[in-house]
VEXRO-196917 format. One record per residue: x, y, z of N, C-alpha, C, O, CB in turn; residue in one letter. Coordinates in steps of 0.001 Angstrom, whole numbers, padded with zeros to 6 digits, always signed. Glycine has a CB too. Example, Ala and Ser with C-alpha at 12.3 -4.5 7.8 and 13.67 -1.06 7.14 Angstrom:
+013190-005690+007800+012300-004500+007800+013200-003300+007800+014236-003319+008465+011308-004473+009046A;+012850-002250+007080+013670-001060+007140+012900+000030+007870+013409+001138+008039+014084-000598+005725S;
This chain:
+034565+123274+082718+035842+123130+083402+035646+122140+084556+034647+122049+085271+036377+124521+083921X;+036982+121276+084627+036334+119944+085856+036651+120975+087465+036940+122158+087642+037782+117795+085827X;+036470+120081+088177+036144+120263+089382+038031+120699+089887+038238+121763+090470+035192+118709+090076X;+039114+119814+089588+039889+120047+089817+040444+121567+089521+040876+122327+090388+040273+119150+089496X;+040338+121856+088087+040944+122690+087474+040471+123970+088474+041230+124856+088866+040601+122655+085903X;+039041+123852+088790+038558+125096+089412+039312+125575+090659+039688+126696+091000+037145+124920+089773X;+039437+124073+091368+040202+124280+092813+041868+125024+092742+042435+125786+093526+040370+122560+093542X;+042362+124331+091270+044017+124641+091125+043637+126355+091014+044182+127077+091849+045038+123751+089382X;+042633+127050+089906+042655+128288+090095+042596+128961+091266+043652+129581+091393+041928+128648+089518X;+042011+129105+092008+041462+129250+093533+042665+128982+094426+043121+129901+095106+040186+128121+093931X;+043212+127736+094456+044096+128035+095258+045394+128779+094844+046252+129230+095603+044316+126982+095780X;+045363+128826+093193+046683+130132+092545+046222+130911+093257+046876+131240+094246+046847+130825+090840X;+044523+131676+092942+044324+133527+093431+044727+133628+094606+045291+134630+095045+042753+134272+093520X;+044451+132457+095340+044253+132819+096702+046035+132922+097198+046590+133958+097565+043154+131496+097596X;+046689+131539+097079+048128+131917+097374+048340+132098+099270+049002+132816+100019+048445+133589+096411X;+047611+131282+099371+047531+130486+101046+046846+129471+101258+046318+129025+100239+046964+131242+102155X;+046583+128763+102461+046474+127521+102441+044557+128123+102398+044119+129259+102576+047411+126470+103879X;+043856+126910+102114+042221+127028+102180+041679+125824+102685+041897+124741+102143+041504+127286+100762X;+041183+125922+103406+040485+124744+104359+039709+123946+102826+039539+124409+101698+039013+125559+105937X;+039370+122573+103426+038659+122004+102395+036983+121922+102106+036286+121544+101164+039116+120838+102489X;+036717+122540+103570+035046+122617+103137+034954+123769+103040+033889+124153+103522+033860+122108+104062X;+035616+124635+102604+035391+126333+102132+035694+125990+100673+035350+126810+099822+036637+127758+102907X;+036243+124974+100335+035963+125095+098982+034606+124442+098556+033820+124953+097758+037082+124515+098242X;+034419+123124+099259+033338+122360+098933+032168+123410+099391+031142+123210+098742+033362+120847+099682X;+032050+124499+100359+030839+125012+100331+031181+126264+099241+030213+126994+099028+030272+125402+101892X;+032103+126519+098709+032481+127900+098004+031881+127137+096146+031152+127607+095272+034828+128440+098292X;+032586+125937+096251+032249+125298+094352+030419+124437+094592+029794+123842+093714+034090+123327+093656X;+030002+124659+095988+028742+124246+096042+029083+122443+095855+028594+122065+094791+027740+125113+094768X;+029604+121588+096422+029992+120238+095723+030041+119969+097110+030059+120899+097916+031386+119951+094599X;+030070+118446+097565+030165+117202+098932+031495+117706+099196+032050+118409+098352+030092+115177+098574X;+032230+117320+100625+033415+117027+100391+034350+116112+099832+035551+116315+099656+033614+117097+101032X;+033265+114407+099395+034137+113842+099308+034008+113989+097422+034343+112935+096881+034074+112478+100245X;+033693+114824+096682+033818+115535+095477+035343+116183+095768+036251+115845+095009+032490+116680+095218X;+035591+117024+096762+036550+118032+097114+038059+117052+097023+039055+117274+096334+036132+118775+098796X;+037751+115722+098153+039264+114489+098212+039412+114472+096581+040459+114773+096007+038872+112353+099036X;+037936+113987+095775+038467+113543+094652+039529+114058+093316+040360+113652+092504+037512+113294+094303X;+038832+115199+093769+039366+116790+092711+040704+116716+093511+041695+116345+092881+038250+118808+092941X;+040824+116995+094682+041956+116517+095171+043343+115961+094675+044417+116425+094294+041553+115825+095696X;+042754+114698+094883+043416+113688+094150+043966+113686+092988+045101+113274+092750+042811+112903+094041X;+043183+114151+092192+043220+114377+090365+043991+115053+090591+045092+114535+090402+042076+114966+089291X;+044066+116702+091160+045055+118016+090959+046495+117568+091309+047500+118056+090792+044623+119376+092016X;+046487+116272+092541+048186+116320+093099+048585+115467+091770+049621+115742+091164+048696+115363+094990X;+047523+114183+091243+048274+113633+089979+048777+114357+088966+049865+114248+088401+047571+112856+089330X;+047722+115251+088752+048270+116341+087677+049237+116948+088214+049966+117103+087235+047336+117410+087196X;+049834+117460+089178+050808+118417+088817+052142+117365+089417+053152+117893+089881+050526+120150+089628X;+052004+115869+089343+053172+115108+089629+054164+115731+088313+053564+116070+087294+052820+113278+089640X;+055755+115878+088361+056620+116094+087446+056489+117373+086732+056992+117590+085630+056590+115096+086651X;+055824+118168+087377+055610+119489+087244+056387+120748+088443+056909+120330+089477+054048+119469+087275X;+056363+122063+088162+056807+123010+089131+056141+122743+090538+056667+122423+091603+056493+124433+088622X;+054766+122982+090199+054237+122821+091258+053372+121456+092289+052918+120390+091873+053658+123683+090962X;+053382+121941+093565+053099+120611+094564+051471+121030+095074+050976+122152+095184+054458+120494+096187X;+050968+119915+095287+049697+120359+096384+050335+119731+097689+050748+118589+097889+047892+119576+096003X;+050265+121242+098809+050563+120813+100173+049311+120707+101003+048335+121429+100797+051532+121766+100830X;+049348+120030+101703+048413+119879+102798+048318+119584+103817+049046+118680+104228+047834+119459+102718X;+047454+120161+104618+047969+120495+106354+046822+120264+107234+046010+121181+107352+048477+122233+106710X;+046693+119475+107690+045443+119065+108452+043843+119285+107507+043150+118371+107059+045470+120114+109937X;+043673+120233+107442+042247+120384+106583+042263+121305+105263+041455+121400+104339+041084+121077+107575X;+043156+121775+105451+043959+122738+104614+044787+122107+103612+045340+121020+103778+044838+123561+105440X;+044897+123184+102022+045430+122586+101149+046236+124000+100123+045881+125170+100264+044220+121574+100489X;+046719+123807+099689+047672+125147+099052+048802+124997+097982+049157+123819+097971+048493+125815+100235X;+049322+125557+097310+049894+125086+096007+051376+125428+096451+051220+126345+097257+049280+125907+094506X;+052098+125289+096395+053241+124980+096988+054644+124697+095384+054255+124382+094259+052745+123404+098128X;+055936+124880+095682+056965+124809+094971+057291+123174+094630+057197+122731+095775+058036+125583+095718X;+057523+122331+094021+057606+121181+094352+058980+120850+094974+059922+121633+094855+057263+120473+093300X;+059064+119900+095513+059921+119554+096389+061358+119619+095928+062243+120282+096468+059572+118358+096814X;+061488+118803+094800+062668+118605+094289+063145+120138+094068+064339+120404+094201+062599+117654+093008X;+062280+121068+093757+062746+122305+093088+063499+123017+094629+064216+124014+094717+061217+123334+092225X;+063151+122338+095422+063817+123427+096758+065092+124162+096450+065206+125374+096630+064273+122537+098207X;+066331+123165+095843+067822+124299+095726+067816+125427+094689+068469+126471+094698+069283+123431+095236X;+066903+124966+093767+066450+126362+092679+065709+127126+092973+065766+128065+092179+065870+126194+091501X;+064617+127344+094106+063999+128503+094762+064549+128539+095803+063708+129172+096441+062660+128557+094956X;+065651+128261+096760+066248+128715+097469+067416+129634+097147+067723+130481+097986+066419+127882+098034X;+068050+129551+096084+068878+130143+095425+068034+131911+095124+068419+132909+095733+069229+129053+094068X;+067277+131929+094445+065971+132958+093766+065808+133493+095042+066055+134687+095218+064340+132218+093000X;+065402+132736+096025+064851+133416+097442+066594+134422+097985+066653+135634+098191+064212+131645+098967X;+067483+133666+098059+068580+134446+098792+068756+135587+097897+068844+136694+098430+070002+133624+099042X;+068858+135450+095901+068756+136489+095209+067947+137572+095433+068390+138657+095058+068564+136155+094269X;+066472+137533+096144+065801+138331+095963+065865+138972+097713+065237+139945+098130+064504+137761+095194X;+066710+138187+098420+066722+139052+099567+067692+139992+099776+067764+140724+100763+066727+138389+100589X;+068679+139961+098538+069923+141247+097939+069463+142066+097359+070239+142951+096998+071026+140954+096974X;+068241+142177+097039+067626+143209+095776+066675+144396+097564+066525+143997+098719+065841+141812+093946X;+066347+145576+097041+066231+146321+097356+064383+146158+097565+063669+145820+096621+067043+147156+096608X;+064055+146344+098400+062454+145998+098435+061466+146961+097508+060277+146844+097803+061912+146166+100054X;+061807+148028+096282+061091+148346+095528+059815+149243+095991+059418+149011+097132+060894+147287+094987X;+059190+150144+095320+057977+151270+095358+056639+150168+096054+055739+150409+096859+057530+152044+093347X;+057008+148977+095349+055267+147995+095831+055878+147530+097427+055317+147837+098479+054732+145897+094421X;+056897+146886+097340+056854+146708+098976+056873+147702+099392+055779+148104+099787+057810+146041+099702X;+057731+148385+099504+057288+149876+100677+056210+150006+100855+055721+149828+101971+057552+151342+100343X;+055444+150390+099705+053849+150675+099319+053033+150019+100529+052110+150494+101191+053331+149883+097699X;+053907+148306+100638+053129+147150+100992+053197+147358+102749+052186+147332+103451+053877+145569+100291X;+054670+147579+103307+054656+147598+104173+054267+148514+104799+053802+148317+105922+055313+147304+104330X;+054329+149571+104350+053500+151061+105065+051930+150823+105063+051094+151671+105376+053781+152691+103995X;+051686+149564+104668+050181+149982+104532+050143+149006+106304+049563+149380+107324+048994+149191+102633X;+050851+147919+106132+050906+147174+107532+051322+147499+108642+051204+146977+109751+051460+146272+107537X;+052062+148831+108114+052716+149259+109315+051658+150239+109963+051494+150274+111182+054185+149960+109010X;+050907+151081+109028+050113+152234+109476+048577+151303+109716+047935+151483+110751+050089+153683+108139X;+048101+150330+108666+046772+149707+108899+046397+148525+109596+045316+147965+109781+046312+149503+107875X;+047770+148251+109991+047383+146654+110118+047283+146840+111839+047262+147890+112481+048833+145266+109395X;+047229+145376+112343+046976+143971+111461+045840+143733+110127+044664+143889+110456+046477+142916+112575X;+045970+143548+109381+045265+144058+108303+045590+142568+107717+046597+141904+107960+045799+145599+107492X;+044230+142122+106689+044346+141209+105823+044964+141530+104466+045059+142736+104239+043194+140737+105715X;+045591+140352+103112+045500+140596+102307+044666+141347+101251+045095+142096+100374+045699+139994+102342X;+043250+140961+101534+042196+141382+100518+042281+143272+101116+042175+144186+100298+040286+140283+100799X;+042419+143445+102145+042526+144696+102809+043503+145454+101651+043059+146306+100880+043196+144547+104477X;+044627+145088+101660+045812+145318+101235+045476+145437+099988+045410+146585+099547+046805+144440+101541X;+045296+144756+099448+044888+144673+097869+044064+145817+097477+044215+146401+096404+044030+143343+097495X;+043297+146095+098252+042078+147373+098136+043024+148600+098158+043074+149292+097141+040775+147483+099634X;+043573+148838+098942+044279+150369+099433+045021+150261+098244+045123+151166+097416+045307+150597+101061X;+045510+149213+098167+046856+149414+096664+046493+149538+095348+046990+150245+094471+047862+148111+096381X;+045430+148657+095299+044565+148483+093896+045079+146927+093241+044601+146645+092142+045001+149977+092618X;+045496+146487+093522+046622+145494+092861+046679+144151+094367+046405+144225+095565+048620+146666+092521X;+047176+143047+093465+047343+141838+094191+048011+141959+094757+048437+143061+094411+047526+140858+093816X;+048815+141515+095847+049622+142261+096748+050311+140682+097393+050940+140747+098449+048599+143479+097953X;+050139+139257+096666+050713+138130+097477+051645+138102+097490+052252+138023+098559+050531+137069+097329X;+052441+138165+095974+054011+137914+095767+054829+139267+096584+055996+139234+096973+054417+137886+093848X;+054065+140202+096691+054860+141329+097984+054659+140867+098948+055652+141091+099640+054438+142817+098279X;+053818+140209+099599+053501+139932+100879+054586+138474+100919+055499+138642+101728+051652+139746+101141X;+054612+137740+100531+055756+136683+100945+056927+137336+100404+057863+136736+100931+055596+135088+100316X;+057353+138147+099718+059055+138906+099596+059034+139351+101198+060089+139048+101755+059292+140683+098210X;+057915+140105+102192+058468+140377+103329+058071+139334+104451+058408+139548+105615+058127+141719+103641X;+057530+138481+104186+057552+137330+104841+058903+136543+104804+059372+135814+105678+056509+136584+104337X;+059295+136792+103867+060757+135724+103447+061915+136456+104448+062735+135821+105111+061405+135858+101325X;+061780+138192+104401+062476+139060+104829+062249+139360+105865+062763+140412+106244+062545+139868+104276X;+061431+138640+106768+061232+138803+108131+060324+139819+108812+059964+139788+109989+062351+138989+108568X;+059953+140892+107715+059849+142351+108240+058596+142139+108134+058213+143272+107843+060492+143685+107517X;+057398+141301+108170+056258+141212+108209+055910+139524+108661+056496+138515+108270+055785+141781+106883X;+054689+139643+109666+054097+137962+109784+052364+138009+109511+051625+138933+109172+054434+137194+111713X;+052146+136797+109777+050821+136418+109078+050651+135425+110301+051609+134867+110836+050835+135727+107289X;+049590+135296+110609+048807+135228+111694+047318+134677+111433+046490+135531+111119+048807+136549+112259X;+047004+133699+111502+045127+133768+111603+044241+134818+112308+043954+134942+113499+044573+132519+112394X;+043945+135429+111384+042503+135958+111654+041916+135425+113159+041736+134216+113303+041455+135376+110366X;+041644+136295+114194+040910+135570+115747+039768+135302+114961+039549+134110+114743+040536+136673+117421X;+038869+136261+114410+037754+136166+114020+036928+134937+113230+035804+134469+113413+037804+137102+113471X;+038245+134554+112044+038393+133996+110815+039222+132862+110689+039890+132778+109658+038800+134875+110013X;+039304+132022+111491+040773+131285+111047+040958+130777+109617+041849+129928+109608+041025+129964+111922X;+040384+131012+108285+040258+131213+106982+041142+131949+106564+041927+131569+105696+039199+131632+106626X;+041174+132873+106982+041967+134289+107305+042699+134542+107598+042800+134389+108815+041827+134953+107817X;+043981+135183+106862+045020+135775+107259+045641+137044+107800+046078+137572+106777+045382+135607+106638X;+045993+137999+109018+046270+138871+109223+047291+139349+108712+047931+138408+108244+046191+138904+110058X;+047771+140236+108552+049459+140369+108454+049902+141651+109358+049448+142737+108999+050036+140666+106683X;+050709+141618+110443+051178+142822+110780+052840+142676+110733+053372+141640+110335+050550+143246+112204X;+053751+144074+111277+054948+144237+111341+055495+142956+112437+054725+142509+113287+055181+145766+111730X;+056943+142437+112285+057702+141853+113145+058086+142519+113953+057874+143678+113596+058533+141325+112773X;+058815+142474+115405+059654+143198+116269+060685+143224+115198+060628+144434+114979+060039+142553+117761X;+061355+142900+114580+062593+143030+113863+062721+144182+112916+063720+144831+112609+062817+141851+113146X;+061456+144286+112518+061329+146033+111872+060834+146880+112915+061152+148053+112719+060145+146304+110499X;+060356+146745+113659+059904+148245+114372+061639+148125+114621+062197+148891+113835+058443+148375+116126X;+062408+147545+115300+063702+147264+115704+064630+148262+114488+065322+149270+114626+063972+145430+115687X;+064347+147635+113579+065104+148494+112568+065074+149588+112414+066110+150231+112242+064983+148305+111578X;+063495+150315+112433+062867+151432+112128+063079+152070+113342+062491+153146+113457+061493+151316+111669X;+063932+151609+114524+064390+152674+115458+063297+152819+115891+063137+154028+116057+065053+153910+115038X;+061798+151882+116386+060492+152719+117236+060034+151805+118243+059843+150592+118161+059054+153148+116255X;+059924+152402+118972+059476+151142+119882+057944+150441+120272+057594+149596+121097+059964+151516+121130X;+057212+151271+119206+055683+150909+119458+055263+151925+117824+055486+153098+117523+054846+151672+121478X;+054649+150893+117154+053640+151129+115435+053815+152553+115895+054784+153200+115497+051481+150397+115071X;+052793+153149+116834+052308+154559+117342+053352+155682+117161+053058+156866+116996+051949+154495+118904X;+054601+155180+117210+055669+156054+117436+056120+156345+116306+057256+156814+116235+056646+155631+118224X;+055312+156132+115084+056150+156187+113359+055613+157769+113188+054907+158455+113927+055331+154739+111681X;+056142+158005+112118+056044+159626+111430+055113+159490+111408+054774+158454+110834+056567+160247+110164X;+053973+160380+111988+052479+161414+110920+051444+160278+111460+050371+160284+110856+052572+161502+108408X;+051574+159306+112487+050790+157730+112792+049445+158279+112794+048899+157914+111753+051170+156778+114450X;+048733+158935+113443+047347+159320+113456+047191+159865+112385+046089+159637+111884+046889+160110+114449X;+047982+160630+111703+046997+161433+110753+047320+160629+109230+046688+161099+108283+047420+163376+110726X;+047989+159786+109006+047912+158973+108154+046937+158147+108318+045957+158215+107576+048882+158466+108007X;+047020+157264+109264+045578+156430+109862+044311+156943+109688+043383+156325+109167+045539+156267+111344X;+044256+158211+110172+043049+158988+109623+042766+159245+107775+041699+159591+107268+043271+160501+110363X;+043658+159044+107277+043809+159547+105416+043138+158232+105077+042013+158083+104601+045783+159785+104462X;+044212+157107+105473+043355+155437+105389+042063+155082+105710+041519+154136+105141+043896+154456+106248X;+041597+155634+106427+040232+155942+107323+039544+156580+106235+038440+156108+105962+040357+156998+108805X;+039888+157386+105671+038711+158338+104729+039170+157896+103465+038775+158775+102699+038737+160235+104829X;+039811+156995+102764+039741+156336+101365+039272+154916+101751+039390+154243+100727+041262+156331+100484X;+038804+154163+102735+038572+153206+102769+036851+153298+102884+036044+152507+102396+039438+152631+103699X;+036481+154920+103949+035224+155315+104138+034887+155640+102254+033941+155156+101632+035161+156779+105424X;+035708+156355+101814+035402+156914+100585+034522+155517+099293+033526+155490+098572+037124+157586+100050X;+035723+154529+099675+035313+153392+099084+034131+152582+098996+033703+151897+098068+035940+152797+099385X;+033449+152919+100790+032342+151815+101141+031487+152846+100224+030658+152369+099449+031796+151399+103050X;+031724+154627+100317+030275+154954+100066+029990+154545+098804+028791+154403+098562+029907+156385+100205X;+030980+154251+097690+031449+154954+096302+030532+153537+096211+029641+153491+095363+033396+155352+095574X;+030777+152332+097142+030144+150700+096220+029045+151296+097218+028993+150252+097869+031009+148492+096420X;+028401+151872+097674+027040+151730+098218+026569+152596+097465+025583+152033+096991+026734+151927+099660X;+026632+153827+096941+025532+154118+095814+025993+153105+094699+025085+152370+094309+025514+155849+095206X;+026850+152976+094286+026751+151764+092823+025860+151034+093439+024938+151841+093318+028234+150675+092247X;+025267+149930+094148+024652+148803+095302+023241+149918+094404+022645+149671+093356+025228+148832+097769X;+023121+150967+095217+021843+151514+095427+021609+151690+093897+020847+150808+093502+021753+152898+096430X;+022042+152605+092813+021560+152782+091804+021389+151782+090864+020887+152055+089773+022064+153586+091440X;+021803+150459+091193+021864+149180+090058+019895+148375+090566+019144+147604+089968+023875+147604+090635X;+019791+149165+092016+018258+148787+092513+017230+149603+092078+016079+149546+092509+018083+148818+093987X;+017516+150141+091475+016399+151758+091011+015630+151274+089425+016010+150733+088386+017805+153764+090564X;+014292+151858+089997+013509+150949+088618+013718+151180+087310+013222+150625+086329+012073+151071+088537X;+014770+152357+087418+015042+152325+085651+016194+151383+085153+016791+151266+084083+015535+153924+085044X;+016257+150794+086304+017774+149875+085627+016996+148576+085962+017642+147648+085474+019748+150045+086627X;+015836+148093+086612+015428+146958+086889+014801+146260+085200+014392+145102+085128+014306+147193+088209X;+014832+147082+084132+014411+146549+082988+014677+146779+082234+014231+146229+081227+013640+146485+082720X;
């Protein structure tokens, strides 16, 4: 598979922008391998759905331009529809865990969680933020416009806040132990041969 194709996957999973030497150190390749693949991917997807956007060092797959009045249309449709079992799902997890990343999110839910995460990005009721730690990284917590809605004036003030936090706390603890014996028993000499 060429160099491009790898990057177009990568930046589908990912579904935010990715700096360009996180890919060149992620596909092991120069950067100026990274411009070239580059290059190739925006030719390829000329006259197609999709755009490569790019933003200072950063690069991300994007709607193409022309298509703006046909996903703006879809976008106002989908802000009449009712936010569904996965957003709720989605936002209670931001509301009780966050600021919390995607990959975070994805874990607690089991499931990809992007196309929920921009339905409440679109809807105001959630933002995204760089990572302090990470600027790679995306946070996501609640807007003032939902605590606003939700009648609270501080995360802390929601139904059951600690002792849900605490439930999240012990399936996330549950999780590290569950991949640390898998980790440990895949090292044990009857599996080394």
């Amino acid at each position: 598979m060429n160099l491009s194709a790898k990057i177009e996957a990568i930046l589908f999973f990912k579904s935010e922008p990715v700096e360009k030497s996180w890919l060149a150190k992620t596909l092991a390749v120069s950067l100026d391998s990274i411009e070239t693949a580059l290059n190739q991917l925006k030719s390829n997807l000329e006259n197609r759905g999709l755009a490569l956007l790019e933003k200072e060092n950063s690069v991300m797959l994007g709607t193409a331009p022309d298509l703006s009045s046909l996903i703006e249309a879809l976008i106002k449709e989908e802000l009449n529809r009712d936010l569904g079992k996965a957003g709720l799902e989605t936002l209670a997890i931001v509301l009780y865990e966050g600021p919390v990343t995607r990959p975070e999110i994805d874990y607690i839910r089991g499931v990809n969680s992007s196309f929920i995460l921009r339905n409440l990005l679109v809807r105001g009721l959630v933002e995204r933020l760089p990572k302090p730690d990470d600027a790679r990284t995306f946070i996501y917590r609640p807007t003032f416009d939902l605590l606003r809605y939700l009648a609270v004036t501080k995360v802390g003030d929601l139904p059951d806040y600690e002792l849900i936090r605490q439930e999240l706390l012990t399936f996330k603890n549950r999780g590290e132990e569950t991949e640390s014996i898998s980790d440990s028993n895949s090292k044990t000499p009857e599996n080394n041969g």
